[in-house]
C-alpha positions as CSV (number, residue, x, y, z in Angstrom):
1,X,7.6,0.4,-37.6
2,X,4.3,-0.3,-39.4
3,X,1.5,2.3,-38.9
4,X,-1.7,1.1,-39.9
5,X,-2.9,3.9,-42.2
6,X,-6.4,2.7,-42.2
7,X,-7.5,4.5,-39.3
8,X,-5.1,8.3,-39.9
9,X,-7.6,10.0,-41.8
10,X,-5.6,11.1,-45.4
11,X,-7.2,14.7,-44.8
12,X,-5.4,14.7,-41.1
13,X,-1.8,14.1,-42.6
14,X,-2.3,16.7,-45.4
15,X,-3.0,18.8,-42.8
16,X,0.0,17.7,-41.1
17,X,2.3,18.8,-44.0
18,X,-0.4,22.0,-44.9
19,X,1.3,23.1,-41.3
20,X,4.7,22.9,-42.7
21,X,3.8,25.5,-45.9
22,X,1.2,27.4,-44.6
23,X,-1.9,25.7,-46.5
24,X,-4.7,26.9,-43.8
25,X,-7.2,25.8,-46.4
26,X,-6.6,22.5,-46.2
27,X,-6.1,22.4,-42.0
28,X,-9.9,22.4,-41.4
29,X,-10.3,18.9,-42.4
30,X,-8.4,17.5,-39.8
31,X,-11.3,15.8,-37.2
32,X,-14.3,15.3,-37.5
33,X,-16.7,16.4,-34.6
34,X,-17.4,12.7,-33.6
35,X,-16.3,13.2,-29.8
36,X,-13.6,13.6,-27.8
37,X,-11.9,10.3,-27.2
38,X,-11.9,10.8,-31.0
39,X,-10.6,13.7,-31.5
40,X,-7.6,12.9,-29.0
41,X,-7.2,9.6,-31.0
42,X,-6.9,11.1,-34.6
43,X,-4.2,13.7,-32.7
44,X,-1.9,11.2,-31.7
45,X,-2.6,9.0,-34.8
46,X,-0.6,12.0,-36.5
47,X,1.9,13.2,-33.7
48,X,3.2,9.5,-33.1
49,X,3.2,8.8,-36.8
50,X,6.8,8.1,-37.9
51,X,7.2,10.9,-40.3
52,X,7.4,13.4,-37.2
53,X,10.8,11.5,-36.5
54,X,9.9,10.6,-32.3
55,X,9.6,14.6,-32.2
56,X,12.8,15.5,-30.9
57,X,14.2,19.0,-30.4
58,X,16.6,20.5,-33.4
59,X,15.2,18.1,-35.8
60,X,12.5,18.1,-38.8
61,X,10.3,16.2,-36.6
62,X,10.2,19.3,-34.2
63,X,9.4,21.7,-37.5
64,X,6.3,19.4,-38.4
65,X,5.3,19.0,-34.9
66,X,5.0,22.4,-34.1
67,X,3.5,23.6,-37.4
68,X,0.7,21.2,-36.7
69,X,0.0,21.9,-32.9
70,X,-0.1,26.0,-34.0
71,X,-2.1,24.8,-36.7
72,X,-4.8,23.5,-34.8
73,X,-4.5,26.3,-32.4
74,X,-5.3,28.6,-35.6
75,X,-7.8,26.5,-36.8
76,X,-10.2,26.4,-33.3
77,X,-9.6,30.6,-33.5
78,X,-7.2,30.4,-30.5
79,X,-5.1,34.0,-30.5
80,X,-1.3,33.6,-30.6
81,X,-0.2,33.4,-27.0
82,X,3.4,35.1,-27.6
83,X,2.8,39.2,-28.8
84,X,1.7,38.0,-32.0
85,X,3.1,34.6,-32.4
86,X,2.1,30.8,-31.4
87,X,5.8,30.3,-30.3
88,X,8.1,31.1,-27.6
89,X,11.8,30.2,-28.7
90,X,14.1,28.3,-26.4
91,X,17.4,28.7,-26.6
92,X,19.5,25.0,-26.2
93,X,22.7,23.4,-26.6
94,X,23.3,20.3,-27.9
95,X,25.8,18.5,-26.2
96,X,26.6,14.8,-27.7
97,X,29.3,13.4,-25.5
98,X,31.6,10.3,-26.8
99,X,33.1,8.0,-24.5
100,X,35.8,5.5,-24.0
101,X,36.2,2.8,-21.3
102,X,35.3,3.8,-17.6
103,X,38.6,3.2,-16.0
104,X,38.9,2.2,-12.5
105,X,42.4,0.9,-10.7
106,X,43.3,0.9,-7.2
107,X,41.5,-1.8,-4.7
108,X,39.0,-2.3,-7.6
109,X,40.6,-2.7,-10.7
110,X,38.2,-2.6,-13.7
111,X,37.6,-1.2,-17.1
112,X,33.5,-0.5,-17.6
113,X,31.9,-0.2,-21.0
114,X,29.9,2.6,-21.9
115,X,26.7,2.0,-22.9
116,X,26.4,-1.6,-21.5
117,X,28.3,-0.8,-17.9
118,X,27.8,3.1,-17.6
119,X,26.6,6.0,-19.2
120,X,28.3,9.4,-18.7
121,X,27.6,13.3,-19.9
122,X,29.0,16.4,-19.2
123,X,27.0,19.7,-19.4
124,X,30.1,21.9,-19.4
125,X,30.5,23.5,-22.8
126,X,33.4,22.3,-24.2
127,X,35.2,19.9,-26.6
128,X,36.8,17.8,-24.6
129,X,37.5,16.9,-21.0
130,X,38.8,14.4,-18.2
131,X,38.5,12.9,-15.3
132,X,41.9,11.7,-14.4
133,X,42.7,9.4,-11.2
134,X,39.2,11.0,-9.7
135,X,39.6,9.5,-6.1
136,X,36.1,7.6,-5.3
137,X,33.9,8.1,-2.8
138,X,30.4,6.2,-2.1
139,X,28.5,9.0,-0.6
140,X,25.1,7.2,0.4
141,X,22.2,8.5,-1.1
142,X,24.2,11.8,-1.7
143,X,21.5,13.9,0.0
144,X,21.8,17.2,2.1
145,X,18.6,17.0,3.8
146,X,18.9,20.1,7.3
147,X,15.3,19.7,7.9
148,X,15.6,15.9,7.9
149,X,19.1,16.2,10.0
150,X,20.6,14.3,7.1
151,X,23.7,14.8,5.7
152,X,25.5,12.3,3.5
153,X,28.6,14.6,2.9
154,X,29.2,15.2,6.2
155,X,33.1,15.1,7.4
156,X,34.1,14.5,3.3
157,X,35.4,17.2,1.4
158,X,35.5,15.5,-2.2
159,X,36.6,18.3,-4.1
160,X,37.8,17.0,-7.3
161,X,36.8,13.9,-6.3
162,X,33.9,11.7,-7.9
163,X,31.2,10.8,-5.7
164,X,28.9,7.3,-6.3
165,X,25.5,7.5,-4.9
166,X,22.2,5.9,-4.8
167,X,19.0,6.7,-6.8
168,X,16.1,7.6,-4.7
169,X,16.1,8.8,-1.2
170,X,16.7,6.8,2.5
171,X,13.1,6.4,2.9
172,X,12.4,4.3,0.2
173,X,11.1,0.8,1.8
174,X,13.3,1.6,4.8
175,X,10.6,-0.1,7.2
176,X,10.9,3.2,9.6
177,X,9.7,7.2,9.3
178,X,12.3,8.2,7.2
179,X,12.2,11.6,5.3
180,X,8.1,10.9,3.2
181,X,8.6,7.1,3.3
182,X,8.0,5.2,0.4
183,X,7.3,8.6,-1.5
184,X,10.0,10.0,-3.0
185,X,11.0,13.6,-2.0
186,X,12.9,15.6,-4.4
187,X,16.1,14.6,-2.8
188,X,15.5,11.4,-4.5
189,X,15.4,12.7,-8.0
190,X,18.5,12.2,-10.1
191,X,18.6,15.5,-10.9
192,X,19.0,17.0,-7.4
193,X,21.6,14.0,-7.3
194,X,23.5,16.1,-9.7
195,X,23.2,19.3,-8.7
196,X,24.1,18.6,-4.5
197,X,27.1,16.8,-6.1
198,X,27.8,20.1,-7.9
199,X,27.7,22.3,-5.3
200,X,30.0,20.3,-3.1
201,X,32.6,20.5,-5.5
202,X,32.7,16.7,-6.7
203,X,34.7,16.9,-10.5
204,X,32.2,14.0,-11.2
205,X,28.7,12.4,-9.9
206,X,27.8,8.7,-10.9
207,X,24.5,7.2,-9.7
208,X,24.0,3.7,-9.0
209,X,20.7,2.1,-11.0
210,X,18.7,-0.1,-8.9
211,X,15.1,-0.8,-10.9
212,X,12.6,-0.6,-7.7
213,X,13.9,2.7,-6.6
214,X,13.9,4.2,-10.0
215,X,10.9,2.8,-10.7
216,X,12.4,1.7,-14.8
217,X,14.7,-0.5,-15.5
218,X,18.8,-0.2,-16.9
219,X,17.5,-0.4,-20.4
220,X,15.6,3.2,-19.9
221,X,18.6,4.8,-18.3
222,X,20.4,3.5,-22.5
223,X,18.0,4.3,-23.9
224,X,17.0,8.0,-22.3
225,X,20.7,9.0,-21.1
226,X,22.5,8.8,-24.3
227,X,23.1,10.4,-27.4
228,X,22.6,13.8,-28.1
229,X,21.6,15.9,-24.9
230,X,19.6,19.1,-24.7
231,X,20.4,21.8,-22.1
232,X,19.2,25.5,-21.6
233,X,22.1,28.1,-22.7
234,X,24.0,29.2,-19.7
235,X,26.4,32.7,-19.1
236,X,28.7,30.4,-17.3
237,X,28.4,27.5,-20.2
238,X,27.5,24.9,-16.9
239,X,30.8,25.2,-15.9
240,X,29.7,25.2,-12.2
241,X,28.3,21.5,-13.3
242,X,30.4,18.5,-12.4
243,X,32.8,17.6,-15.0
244,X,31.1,14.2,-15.5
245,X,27.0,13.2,-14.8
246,X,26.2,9.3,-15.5
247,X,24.6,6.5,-14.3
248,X,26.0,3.1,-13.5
249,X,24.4,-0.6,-13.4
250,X,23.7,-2.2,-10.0
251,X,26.0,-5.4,-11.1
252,X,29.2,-2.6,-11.7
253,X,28.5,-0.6,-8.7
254,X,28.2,-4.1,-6.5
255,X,31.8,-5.3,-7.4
256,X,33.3,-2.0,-6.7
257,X,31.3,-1.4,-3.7
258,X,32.4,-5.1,-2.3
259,X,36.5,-3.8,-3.1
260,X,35.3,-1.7,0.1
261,X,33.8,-4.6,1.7
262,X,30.4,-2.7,1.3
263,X,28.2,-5.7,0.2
264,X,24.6,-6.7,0.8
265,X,22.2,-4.4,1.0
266,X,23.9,-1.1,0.6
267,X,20.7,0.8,0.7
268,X,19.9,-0.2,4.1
269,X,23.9,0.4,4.4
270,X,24.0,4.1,3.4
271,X,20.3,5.1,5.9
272,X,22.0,4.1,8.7
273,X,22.1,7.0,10.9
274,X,25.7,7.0,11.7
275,X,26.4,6.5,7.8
276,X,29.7,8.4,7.0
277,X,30.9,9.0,3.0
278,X,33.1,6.1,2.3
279,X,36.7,6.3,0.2
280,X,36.9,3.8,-2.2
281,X,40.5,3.8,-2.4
282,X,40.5,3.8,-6.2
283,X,40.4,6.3,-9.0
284,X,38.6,6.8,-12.1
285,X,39.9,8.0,-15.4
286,X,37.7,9.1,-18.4
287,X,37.8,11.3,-21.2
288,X,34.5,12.8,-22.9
289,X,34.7,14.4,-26.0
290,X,32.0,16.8,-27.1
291,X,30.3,17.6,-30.2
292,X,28.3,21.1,-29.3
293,X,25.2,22.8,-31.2
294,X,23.9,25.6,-30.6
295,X,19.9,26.6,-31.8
296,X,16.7,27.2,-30.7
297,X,13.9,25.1,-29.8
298,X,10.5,26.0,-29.2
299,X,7.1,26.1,-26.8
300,X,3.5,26.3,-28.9
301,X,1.4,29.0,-27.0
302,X,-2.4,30.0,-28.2
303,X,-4.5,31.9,-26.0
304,X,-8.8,32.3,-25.4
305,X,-9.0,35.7,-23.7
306,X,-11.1,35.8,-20.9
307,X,-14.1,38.4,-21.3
308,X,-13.5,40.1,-17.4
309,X,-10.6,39.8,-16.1
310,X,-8.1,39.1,-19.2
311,X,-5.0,39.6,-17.0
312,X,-5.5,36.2,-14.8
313,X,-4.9,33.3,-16.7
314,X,-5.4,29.6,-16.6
315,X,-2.3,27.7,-17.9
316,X,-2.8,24.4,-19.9
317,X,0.4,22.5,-20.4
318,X,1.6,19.2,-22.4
319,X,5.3,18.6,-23.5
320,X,5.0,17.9,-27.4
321,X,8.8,16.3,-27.9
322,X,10.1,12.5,-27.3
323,X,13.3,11.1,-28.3
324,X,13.4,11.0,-31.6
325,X,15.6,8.3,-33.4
326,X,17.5,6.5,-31.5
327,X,18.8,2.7,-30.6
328,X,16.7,-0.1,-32.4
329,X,14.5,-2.6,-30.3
330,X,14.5,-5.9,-30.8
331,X,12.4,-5.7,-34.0
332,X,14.6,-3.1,-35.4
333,X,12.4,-0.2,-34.7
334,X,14.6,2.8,-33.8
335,X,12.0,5.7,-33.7
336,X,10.6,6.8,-30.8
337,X,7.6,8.2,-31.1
338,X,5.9,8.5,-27.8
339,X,2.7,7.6,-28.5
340,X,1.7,8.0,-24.7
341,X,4.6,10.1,-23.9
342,X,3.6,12.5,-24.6
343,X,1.2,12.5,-27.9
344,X,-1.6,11.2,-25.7
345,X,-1.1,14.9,-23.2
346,X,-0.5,16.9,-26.3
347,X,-3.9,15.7,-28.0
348,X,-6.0,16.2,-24.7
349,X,-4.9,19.6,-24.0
350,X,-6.3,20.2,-27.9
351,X,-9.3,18.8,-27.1
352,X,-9.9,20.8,-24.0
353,X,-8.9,24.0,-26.4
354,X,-11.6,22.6,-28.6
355,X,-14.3,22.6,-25.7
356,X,-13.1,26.0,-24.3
357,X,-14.0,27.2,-28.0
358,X,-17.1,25.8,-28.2
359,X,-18.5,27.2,-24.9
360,X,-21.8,29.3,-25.6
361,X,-20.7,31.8,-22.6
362,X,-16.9,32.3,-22.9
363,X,-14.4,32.4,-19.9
364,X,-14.0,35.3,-17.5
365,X,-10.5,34.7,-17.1
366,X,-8.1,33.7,-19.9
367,X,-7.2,30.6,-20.9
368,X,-4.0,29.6,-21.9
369,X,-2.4,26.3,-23.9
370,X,1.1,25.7,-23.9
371,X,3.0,22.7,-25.4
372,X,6.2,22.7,-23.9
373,X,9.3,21.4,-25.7
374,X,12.5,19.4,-24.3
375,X,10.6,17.6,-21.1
376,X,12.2,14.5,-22.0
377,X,15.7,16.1,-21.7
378,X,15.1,17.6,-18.4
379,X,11.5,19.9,-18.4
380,X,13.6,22.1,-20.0
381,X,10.6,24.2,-22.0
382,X,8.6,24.5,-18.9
383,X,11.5,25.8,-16.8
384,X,12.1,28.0,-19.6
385,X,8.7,29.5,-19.3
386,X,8.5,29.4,-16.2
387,X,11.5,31.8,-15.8
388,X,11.0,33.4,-18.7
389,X,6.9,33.9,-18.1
390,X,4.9,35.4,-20.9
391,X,2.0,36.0,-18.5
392,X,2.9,37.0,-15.4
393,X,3.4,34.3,-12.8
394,X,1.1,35.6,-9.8
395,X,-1.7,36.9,-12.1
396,X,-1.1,32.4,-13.2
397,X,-4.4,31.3,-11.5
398,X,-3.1,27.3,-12.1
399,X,-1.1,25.0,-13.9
400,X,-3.3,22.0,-15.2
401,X,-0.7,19.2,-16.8
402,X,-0.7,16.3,-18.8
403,X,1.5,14.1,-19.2
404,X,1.1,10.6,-20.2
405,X,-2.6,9.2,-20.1
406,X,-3.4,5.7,-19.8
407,X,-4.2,3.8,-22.9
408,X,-6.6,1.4,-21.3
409,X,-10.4,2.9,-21.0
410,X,-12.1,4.7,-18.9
411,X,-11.5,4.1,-14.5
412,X,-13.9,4.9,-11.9
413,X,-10.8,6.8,-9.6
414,X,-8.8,9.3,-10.7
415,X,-4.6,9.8,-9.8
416,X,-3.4,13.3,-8.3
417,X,0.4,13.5,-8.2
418,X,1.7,14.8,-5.3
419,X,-1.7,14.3,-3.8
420,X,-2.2,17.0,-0.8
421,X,0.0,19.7,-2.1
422,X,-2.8,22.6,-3.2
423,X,-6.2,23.5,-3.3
424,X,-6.8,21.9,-7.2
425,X,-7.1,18.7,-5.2
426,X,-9.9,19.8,-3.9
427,X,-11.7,21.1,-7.0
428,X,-11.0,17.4,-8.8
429,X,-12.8,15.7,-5.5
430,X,-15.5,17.8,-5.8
431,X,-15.7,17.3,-9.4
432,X,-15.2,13.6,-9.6
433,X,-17.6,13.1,-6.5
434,X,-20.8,13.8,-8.3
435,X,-20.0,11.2,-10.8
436,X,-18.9,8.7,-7.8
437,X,-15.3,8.1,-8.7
438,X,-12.6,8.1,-6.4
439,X,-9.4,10.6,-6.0
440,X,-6.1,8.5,-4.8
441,X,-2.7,9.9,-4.4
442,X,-0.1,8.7,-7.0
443,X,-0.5,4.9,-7.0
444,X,3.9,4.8,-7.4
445,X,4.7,7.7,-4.7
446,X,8.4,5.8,-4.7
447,X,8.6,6.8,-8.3
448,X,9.0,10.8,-7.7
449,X,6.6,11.5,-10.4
450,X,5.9,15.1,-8.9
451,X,9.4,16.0,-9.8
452,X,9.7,14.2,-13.4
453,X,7.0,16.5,-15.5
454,X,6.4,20.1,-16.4
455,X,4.0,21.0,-13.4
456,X,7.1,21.0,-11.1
457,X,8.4,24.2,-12.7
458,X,5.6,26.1,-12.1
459,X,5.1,24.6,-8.3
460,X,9.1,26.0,-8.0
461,X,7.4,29.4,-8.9
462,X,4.7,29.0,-6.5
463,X,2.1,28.8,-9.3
464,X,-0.8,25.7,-7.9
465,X,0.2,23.2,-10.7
466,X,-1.5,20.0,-10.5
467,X,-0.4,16.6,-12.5
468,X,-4.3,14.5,-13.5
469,X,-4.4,10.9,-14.3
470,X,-6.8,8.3,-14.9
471,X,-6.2,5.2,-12.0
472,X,-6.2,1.8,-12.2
473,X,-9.6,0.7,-11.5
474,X,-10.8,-0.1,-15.3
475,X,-14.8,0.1,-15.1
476,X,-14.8,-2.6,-17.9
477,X,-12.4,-5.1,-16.7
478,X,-11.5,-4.2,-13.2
479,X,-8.3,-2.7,-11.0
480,X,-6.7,-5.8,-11.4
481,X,-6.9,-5.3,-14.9
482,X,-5.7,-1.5,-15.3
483,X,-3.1,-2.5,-12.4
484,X,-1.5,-5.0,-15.1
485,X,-1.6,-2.2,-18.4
486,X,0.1,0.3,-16.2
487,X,2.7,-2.1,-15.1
488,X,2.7,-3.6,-18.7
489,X,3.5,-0.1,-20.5
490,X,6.3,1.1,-17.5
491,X,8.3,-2.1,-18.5
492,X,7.8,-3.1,-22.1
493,X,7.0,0.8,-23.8
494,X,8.0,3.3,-21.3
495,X,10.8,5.2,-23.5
496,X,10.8,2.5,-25.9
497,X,10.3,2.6,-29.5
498,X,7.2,0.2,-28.9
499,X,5.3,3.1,-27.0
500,X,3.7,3.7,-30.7
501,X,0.0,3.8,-32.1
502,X,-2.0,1.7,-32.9
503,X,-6.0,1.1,-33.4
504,X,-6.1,-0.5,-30.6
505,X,-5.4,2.4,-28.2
506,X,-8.7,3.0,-25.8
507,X,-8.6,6.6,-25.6
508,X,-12.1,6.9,-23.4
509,X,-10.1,7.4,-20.2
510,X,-8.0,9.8,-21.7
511,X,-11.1,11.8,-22.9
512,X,-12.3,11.1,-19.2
513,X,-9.1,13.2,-17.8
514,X,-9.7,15.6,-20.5
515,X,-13.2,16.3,-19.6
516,X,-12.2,16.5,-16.0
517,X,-9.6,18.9,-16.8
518,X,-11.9,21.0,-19.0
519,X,-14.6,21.3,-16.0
520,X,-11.6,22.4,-13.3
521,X,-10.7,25.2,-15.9
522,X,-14.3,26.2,-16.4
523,X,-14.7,26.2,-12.9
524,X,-11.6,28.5,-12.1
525,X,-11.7,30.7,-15.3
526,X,-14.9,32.2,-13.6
527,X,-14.4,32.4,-10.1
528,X,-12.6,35.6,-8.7
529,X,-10.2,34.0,-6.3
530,X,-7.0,32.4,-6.2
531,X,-6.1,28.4,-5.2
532,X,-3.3,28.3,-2.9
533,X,-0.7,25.6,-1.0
534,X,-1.4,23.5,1.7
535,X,-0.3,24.1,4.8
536,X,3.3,22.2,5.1
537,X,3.8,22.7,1.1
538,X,7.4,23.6,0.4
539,X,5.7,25.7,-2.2
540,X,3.7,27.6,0.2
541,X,5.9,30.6,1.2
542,X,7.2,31.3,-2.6
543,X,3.2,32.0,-4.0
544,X,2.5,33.7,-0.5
545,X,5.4,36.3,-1.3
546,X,4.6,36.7,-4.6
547,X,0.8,37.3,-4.1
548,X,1.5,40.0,-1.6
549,X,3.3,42.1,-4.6
């Protein structure tokens, strides 16, 4: 792609490769003190530049990306966050699974191609494996739900069998109270998908692709779910994983379905409340084989240390990595560089570092900033940390994420993932109400967003973690306006190489979100008590047992 090099300040990418050897001299010319929309817009001018390679794990775009982001750590006089050092290794495994056909026989009789018809995976650690004559089994939504008295694997054992089930969860648009309605509980998420598969013994787990429930469309499950795949190292090398994790398109999964006679809507098919697992009565052969790497990725950690009560911390996250090279567009652009995903996140949590430096009177409590690597392969870095804490979980006052700020301008209502979960809600409505913008829930509850970025692992942990957006109500041009950008980028850049600088970007609303986030940590670094879950939280009970310690 072309990068107009007009705007990236020559000093900002010497710094960029000063990182790489160690030239701290040159690393204090990177921005300029003209603000912080541009500040965060010279940041991602370098980190989506094409020379970091779309910033993927294992690769010289992760060296360059990480030297810079500890670079600018050094430079605003941020400590090392890890006993001396800005990074916190991760240990992964590469797994880069081949595939032949997907071959079906039996009432449906069919052979799928990968790439265009499926995509499959395997997390088990080894060179090679098969499915072979896998009986099928369409198993709803593929949910085991007690508190919702769902079940979809009720009376079905499917031991070595391969289960195909729905993305999302029955409450999606089902026009009745059904488990959060059109917000999508976890048992929605893909990857509970494969783990409930997992631990009812299924040999594989295929998940039919529908765009609304997703909330993306086929070409981000080819584009995301392919290639070379990141995992965290396992004792039992994921061996208690299904054989075979994939995806397959809505047109393949309604002509095998209709071999069933399951046609129509088979969403309203599989809520209905007397919905049993149906067999297929065909099989499914495929062979995998693996290519496996072994090495270590890494999280960037810098610390401010608070002045009274050091121990308790405030945790700043942002996952620095995208997919790096990968299948061309239309144009013939094949890197991926994630200028919004996650560039945009990365550069305001340096900008709030920035303002935490620059305070006169410095923070009671510390402050920490961590950029989290291997998100895009599964919040990987975060659940690393998160299990793997460098500062101990229930002295962790908050989580404040960012993840993927709109591009648009500034709004007059701010979005709170997960909207209702902790106390932090509260701070951001009292925060936001003095300058007379609104707080709204997540404007695409169907899309699960609480469960697709890093705060999730530390909510798991009980740690308050709260996911900050701008909304869609542009003060310049209008909601309708903002509505359209956000519905632009999810289509036409969303995990696409086109999701890429440009001078264009309007980073005020991202410098809005980064203000807001830098007044919520001010505010908690100096207070002497803890945020906790609301009532109802499923997260509730995990910080209330970890706070009594």
């Amino acid at each position: 792609m072309k990068i107009n090099s007009g705007f990236i300040a020559i000093a900002a990418l010497t710094t960029l490769l000063a990182g790489c050897t160690g030239n701290d001299k040159k690393q204090t010319t990177v921005i300029a003190d003209t603000g912080i929309s541009a500040d965060i817009k010279q940041h991602i001018a370098v980190l989506a530049n094409d020379s970091l390679l779309g910033r993927k794990p294992f690769t010289k775009g992760e060296d360059k990306t990480i030297a810079y982001i500890a670079a600018e750590f050094k430079k605003l006089g941020l400590a090392p966050g890890n006993n001396g050092s800005y990074f916190q290794e991760v240990p992964l495994v590469e797994i880069t699974s081949a595939s032949q056909d997907m071959n079906i026989s039996g009432a449906a009789t069919v052979a799928l191609k990968p790439g265009v018809d499926f995509v499959a995976a395997t997390r088990r650690e080894v060179d090679t494996l098969s499915l072979k004559n896998s009986p099928l089994v369409f198993a709803g939504y593929g949910v085991v739900a007690p508190e919702y008295n769902w079940n979809d694997y009720k009376d079905i054992d499917v031991k070595g069998k391969t289960v195909i089930v729905l993305v999302n969860d029955p409450g999606f648009k089902a026009g009745q109270k059904l488990f959060k309605g059109d917000t999508m509980s976890y048992y929605g998420r893909w990857t509970y998908k494969y783990e409930e598969a997992a631990r009812q013994g299924a040999a594989g787990v295929i998940i039919i692709h529908q765009s609304e429930p997703a909330s993306y469309g086929w070409q981000v499950i080819q584009n995301s779910f392919t290639g070379a795949k990141l995992y965290l190292q396992q004792a039992d090398k994921h061996m208690n994983r299904c054989m075979v994790e994939g995806w397959m398109s809505e047109e393949a999964a309604t002509k095998l379905l209709s071999s069933a006679h399951i046609t129509g809507d088979i969403r309203a098919y599989a809520r209905k409340k007397d919905f049993k697992a149906v067999a297929l009565n065909s099989t499914v052969s495929l062979s995998l084989k693996n290519t496996l790497k072994y090495s270590k990725s890494h999280n960037v950690i810098a610390t401010l240390k608070g002045t009274t009560r050091p121990d308790e911390t405030i945790l700043y996250t942002a996952h620095w990595d995208h997919f790096g090279i990968g299948k061309p567009d239309a144009k013939g652009d094949s890197i991926y560089n994630g200028a919004v995903d996650n560039a945009s996140g990365v550069a305001a949590v340096l900008a709030v570092a920035k303002k935490f430096t620059q305070q006169k009177n410095k923070p009671k409590r510390s402050i920490v900033f961590l950029a989290v690597t291997a998100e895009e392969q599964g919040l990987l870095g975060s659940e690393y940390y998160a299990t793997h804490p460098i500062y101990p979980l229930n002295k962790t006052v908050a989580n404040l994420n960012i993840d993927a700020l709109s591009d648009f301008g500034e709004t007059s209502n701010f979005s709170i993932t997960g909207k209702g979960q902790n106390d932090l809600d509260d701070y951001v409505i009292q925060l936001t109400k003095v300058k007379g913008w609104d707080v709204v829930g997540d404007e695409t509850p169907g899309s699960g967003s609480y469960y697709r970025s890093d705060h999730f692992n530390f909510a798991k942990v009980g740690v308050p973690a709260l996911d900050l957006h701008n909304g869609s109500k542009s003060i310049q041009r209008g909601e309708e306006y903002g509505k359209e950008k956000a519905k632009e980028y999810n289509e036409q850049r969303y995990h696409q190489p086109s999701d890429e600088y440009n001078e264009a970007m309007d980073t005020k609303g991202m410098a809005q979100t980064a203000n807001l986030m830098y007044q919520l940590g001010v505010k908690l670094s100096n207070e002497t008590t803890f945020p906790g879950w609301k009532k109802g939280s499923e997260f509730k009970a995990i910080r209330d047992k970890a706070m009594a310690k």
